[in-house]
Each structure stands twice: as C-alpha cells, then as structure tokens.
C-alpha positions in Angstrom: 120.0 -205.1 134.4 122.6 -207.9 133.9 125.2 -208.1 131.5 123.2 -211.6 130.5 120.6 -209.7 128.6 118.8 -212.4 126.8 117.5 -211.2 122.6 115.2 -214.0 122.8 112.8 -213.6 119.2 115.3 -211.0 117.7 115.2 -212.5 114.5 118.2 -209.9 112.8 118.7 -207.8 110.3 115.3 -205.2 109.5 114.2 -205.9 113.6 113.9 -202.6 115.6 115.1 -202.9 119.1 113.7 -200.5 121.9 116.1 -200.0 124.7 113.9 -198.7 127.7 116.1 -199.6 130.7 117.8 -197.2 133.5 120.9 -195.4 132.2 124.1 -197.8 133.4 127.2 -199.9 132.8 125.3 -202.7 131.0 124.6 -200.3 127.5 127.6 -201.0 125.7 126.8 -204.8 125.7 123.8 -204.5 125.3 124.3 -202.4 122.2 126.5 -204.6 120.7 124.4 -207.9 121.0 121.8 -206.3 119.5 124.3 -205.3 116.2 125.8 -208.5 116.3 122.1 -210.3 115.7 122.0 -207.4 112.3 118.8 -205.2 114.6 119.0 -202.0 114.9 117.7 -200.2 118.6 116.2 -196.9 119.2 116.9 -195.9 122.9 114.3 -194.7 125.0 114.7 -193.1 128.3 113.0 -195.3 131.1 112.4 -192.7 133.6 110.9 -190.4 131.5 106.6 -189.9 131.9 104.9 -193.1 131.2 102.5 -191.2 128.7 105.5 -189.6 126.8 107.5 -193.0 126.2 104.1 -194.5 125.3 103.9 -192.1 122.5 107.2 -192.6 121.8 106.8 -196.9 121.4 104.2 -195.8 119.6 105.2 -193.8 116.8 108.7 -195.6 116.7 106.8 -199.2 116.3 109.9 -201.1 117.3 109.7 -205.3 116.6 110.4 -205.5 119.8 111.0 -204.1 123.7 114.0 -204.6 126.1 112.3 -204.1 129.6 114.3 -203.7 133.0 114.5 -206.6 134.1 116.7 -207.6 130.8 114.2 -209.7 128.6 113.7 -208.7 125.4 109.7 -208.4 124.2 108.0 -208.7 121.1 105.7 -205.2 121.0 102.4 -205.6 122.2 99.0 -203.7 120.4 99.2 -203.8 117.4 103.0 -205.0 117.1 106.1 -203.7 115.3 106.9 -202.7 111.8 110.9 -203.6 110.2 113.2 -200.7 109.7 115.2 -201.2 106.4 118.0 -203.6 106.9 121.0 -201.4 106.7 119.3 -199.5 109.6 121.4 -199.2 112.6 119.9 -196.6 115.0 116.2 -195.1 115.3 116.7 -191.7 117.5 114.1 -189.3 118.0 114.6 -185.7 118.3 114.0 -183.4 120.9 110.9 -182.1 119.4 111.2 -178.1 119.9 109.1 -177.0 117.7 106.4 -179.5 118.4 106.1 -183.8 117.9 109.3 -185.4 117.6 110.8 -187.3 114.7 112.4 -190.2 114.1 115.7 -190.2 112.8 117.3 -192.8 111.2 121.1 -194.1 111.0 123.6 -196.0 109.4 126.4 -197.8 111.0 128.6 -196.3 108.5 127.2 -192.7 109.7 127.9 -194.1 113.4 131.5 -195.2 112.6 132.0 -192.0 110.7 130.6 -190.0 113.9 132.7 -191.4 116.2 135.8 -191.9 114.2 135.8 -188.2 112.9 135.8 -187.0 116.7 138.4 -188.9 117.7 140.9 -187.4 115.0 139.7 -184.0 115.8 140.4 -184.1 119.2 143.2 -187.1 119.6 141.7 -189.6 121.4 142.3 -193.5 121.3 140.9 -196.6 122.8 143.1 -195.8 126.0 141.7 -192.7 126.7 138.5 -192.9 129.2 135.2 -191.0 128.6 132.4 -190.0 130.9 128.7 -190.4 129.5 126.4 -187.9 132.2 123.7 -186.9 129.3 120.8 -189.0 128.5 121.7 -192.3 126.3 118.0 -191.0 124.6 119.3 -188.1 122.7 122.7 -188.5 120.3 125.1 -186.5 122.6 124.7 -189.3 125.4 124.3 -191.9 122.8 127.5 -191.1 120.9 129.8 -191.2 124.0 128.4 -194.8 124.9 129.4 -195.7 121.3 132.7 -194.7 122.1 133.3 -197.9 124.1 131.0 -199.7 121.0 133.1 -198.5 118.3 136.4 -197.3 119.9 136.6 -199.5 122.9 137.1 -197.0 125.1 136.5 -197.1 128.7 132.9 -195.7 129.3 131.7 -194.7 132.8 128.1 -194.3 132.5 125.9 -191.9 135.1 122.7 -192.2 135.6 122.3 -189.3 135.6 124.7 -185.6 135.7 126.1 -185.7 139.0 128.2 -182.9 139.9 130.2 -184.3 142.8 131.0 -187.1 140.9 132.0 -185.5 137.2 134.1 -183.0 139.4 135.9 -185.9 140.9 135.8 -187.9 137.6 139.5 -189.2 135.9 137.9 -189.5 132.9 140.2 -187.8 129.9 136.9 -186.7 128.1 133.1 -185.7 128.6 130.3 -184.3 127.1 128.0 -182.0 128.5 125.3 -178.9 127.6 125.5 -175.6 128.7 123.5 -175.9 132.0 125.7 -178.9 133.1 128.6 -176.8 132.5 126.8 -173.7 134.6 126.5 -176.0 137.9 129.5 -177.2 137.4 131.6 -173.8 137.8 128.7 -172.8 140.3 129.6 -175.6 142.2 133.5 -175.0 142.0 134.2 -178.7 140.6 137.4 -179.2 139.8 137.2 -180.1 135.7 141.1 -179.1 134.9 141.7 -182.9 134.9 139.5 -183.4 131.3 141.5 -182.7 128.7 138.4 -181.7 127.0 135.0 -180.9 127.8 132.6 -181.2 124.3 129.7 -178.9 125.3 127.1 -179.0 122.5 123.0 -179.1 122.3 122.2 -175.3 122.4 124.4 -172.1 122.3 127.2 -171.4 124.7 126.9 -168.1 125.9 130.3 -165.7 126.0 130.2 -165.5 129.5 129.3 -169.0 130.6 132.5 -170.1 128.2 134.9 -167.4 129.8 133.8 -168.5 133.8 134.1 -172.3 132.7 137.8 -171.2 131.3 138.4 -168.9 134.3 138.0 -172.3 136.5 140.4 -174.3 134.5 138.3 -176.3 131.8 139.3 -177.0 128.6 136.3 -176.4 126.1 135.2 -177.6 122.5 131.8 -176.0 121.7 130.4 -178.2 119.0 127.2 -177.6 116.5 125.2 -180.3 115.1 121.4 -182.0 115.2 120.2 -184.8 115.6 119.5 -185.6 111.7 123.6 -185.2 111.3 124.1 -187.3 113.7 125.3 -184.9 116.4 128.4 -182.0 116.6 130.0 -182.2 113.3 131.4 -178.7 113.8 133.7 -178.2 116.6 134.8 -174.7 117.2 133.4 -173.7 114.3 135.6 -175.7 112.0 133.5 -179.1 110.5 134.8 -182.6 110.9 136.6 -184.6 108.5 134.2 -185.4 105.6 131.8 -182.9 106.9 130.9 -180.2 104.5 129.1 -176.7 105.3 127.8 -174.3 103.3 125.3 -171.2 103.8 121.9 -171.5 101.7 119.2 -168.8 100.9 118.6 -166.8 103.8 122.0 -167.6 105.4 120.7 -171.1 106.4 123.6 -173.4 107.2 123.7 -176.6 105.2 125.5 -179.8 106.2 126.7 -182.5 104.0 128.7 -185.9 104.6 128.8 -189.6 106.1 127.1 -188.8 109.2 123.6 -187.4 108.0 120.3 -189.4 108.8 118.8 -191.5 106.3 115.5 -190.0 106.7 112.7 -190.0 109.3 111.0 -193.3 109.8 107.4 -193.4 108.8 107.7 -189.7 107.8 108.8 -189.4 103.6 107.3 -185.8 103.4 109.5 -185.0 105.9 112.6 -187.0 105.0 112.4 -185.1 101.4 111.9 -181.8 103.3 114.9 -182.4 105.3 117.5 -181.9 102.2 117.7 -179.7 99.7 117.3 -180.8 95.8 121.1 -181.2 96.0 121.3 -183.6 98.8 122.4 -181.3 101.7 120.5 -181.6 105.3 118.5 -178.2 106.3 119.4 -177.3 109.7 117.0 -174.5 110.1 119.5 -172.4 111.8 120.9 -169.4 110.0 125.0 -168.9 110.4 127.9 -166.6 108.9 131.5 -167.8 107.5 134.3 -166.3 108.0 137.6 -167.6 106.5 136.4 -171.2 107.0 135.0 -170.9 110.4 131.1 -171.3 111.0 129.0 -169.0 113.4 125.6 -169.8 114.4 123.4 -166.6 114.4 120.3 -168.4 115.1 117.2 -170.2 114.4 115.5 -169.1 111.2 112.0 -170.2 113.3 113.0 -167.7 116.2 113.9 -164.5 113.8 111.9 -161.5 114.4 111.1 -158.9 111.8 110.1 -155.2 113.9 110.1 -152.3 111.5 111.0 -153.8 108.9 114.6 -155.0 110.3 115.7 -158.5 111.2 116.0 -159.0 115.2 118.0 -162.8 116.0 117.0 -163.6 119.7 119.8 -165.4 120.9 121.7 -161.6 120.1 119.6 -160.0 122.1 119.6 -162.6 125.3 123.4 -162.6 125.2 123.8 -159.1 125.4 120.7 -159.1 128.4 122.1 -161.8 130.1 125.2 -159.0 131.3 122.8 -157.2 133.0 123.1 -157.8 136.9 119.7 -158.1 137.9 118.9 -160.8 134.9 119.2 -164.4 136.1 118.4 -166.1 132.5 115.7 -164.4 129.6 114.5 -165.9 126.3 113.9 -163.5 123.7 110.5 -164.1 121.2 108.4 -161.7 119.2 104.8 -160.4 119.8 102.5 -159.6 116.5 102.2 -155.3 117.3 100.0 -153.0 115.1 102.7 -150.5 114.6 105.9 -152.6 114.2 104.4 -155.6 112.7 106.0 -158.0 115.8 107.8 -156.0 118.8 110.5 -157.8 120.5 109.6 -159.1 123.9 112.4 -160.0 126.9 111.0 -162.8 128.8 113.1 -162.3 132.2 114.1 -164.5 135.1 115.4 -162.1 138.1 118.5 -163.0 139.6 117.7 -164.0 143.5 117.7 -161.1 145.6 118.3 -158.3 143.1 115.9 -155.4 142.4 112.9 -155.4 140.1 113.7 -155.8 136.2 111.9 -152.7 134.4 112.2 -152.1 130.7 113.6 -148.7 130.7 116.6 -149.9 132.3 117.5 -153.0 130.4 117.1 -151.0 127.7 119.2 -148.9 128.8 121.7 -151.2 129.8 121.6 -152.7 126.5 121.7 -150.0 124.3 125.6 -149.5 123.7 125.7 -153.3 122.3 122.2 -153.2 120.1 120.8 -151.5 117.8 117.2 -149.4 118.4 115.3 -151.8 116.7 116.5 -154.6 118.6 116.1 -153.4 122.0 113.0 -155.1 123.8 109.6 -152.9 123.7 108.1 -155.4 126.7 109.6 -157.1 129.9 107.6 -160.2 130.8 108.5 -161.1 134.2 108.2 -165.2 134.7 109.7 -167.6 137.2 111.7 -170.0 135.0 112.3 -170.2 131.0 111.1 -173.1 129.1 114.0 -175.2 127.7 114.5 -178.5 126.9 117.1 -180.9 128.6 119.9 -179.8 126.3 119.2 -176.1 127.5 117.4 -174.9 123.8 114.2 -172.1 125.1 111.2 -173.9 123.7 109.7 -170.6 122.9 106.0 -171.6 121.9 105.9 -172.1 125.7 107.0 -168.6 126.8 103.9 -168.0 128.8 103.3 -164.7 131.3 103.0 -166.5 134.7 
C-alpha cells in the first residue's frame, strides 16, 4: 500500500474506518488522514484467518473498509453503523475468556496514553521507536501513535523478527514476554535500547533476570486494553493514572486513558466500572508503599480445601524445575477438595519424564501444601494468546 491512500466516501466525523492492510511504513499516514477527515479507524490484522476478521467486520460494523490495495470501501451486507463523534479508536480485545469486545477511545485518552509514557520514560520526538507487535492489539497500535502523536520516527515490522530487532538502532521497543524469550535465546544483542516496554501478560522472575543478564534494559508494564494499554510501569502508575484495590483485592484503574465503553455492548460498558467510575480489571493485586503487584486473575483463582490457590504462583515457582519447558496451572472440580489444582506441563526437549511426585517435591520449599499440584497433565504446547496470556478454557489433555 502507497502513501496515496485515497478516503474516497469518508464523510468525517461519526465514520468508522477499518484498517485491514499488511503491517508497514504506510500506517502512520494512513492514520492521520483518516483523523484529519474527524473518522475514527479500528485496525484489523489482514493476515489473520479469513473467518475470524469476518467476525470481526462484523461485529465492529465499520462505515467503511480500507482494502490492500489502498481504496477505501463503503461496508458491504448490510453496511456500517456511526460511532459517536468524539470517537477516535475502535480496538477489540484479545478475547481470553471467550468473544472479543470492542473498545472504544478518545483522542484525548490517546494523547494522554502516549504523552504519559513519554514523561515516564524521557522520550522525545528525536528518539526512534520500533513497532514488532501487531498494529491490531493497543501495544502495537500505541507505538505506531508514537510517530502520530509524537512524531517520532517509527520503523514498523511486519512482523517480530529477531535478526532484525537485535540489529535494530531504535532507542525504544515494545515487546511481550515470548518475544523477549527468543530474543535472549537467540543471543540478540538488545543493550543498544535504552528501554524495552514488555507488557501483555506476566513477566516471569527468571525470564526478566536472563533478559538483564544479556544486557537489556526492562520496564514491565500492566494495563488492558479498556485503559488503553500499560498505565503502570514497574509497578508505579502513570501520570493521571489512579490505582486502587477493590473487594476481593481487585485492582481498579482510574484516569484520561480508560475506554469509553464497548461499542454495541451497554450491559457490558456499565459492567466494566464500578458505581464510582473506576474500570474493573479483573485481576486481583497487592500494594505496597505505592507500588502495584499483580497476583492474578480473579477468573483463574482456585479454591482447594478451602484455601485460595493463584496460578500464575504456582507456574512461577514450576517453571524452576529443570525438566519443565513451560506449564499453565487451572483447577479441576474434585469430590474431596472441592477443585484440586492441576499442572498442565510442557517437558523441556530431551529431559526425563515429568511425574507428580517429583514436582511436588521440587516445589515444596517455595508453596504451601495446599498449593502443590495433585495432577500432572502431560501436553505438547500451552494455549496462549499472541501476547503470551494461557487461555486456560483450552487446556485440553492431548
């Protein structure tokens, strides 16, 4: 696609824009000649399965369709409905626990995204970024934005190369926790970032220390997609973000950067705040003198016995064993316990069979009895979606 993409029929302000066109160079201008006619856009990744983006057009019911070859299409079927006309941005969610939503921006919450960021981690317009996560999702989206908004220089992968980010000048990137695995199993070089933002899913202790062994210099963020991505960045929250810990130790965000609401969705809009205006995450956290750490997601917890088991505890301290290549923790209803906890394990290549007794074992100076797995499942690869979060609804025995 050209940089002479034509918005022939965009109309303005209330149109809804879907950008379904290979990840590359020409977003940024793209982006902004769709603002600058007052539409809004919801990105949608083009190489993703035909059936999945044709749900996706057809739940998001944008006025109209940017194809490949750069035109811009009024929807076909039964044709597009207006956002609101102080929409900016339609994004849809990754959709873990089942259909995705559709969450909708601001370009003040865009601004205030982008802008917070930058003061957090001092970067200006001269200082280069490299986008390697999907445009689709808010991680990818925001670093495009930072050539949008900042006018800073923007390389834009098609997809996450690691040759080419290890050879990359760029000052800053963005990646999830499996890009950041291959790239320190790979060796890349990444002491030339001044900072590497790694958000989307949990960084695990030892993933962080072999990244920081090789050099890199990490931020671990924590956000959604309803606040507009990482608002928390090593556990401290941006400027004009707010956190607090609701009933059952869920973690609450407040400030510019939250979602509007889901399009077409009010029950789930209201849903998504509390009576006092303050987004749910859904994931439970603890404070400690200011600083915010994520426990896990209220969804996941498992009650055996009685006592409260958090996954993502359990898979950290599983993952040290040496015979474990990755393992997602979920529970299993159980007679006796009420739900036992179940280790779904991936062995590591070449090393000797995984058998309960000796994980828990292994485990048992770091957990407590109850948390300790009472079943081994052994499967060939764990379900997760592109940000690296275990879609456990899908943790099937092969």
């Amino acid at each position: 696609m050209s940089d002479g993409v034509r918005l022939t029929g965009v109309t303005g302000p209330g149109d809804l824009v879907a950008v379904v066109v290979p990840q590359g160079p020409a977003l940024p201008g793209l982006i902004e000649r769709i603002w600058a006619s007052g539409a809004a856009f919801i990105p949608l990744d083009a190489g993703m399965p035909s059936d999945r983006l044709e749900a996706l057009l057809e739940a998001a019911r944008p006025t109209h369709v940017v194809s490949e070859d750069g035109e811009v299409a009024v929807r076909r079927g039964n044709g597009g409905e207006p956002v609101d006309e102080d929409v900016a941005l339609v994004v849809h969610t990754s959709g873990t626990g089942g259909r995705p939503k559709l969450a909708q921006f601001d370009r003040r919450a865009l601004e205030r995204a982008v802008a917070s960021s930058a003061e957090r981690l001092g970067a200006t317009s001269e200082d280069a970024w490299l986008c390697c996560l999907p445009v689709a999702h808010v991680g990818g989206l925001l670093v495009i934005l930072r050539a949008v908004l900042l006018g800073a220089q923007v390389t834009i992968l098609p997809r996450a190369d690691v040759q080419v980010i290890g050879a990359s000048s760029a000052a800053f990137t963005s990646v999830v926790p499996t890009i950041l695995r291959r790239l320190v199993d790979a060796g890349a070089d990444l002491t030339g970032f001044r900072a590497i933002l790694v958000g989307g899913s949990g960084l695990w202790p030892d993933e962080r220390a072999r990244a920081e062994r090789a050099g890199a210099t990490l931020v671990e963020t924590y956000g959604l997609t309803e606040s507009c991505g990482g608002v928390v960045y090593e556990g401290v929250p941006l400027a004009g973000t707010e956190v607090r810990l609701g009933p059952d130790d869920e973690v609450h965000l407040r400030g510019p950067t939250t979602m509007r609401g889901y399009r077409f969705d009010p029950a789930a809009s209201v849903d998504a705040f509390t009576g006092d205006e303050w987004l749910r995450t859904g994931d439970a956290g603890a404070m400690h003198e200011g600083t915010l750490r994520i426990v896990g997601r209220l969804d996941d917890l498992i009650v055996s016995g009685g006592e409260k088991v958090w996954p993502d505890r359990v898979e950290s301290a599983l993952r040290e064993h040496p015979d474990v290549g990755d393992v997602a923790v979920s529970g299993r209803p159980d007679p006796e316990w009420g739900h036992r906890v179940v280790a779904w394990v991936v062995p590591r290549t070449g090393a000797a069979p995984v058998e309960l007794d000796g994980l828990r074992r292994f485990a048992s100076s770091t957990l407590a009895p109850h948390e300790l797995p009472r079943e081994v499942a052994i499967i060939d690869t764990i379900p997760r979606t592109p940000s690296g979060k275990v879609v456990r609804r899908r943790l099937r025995p092969d």
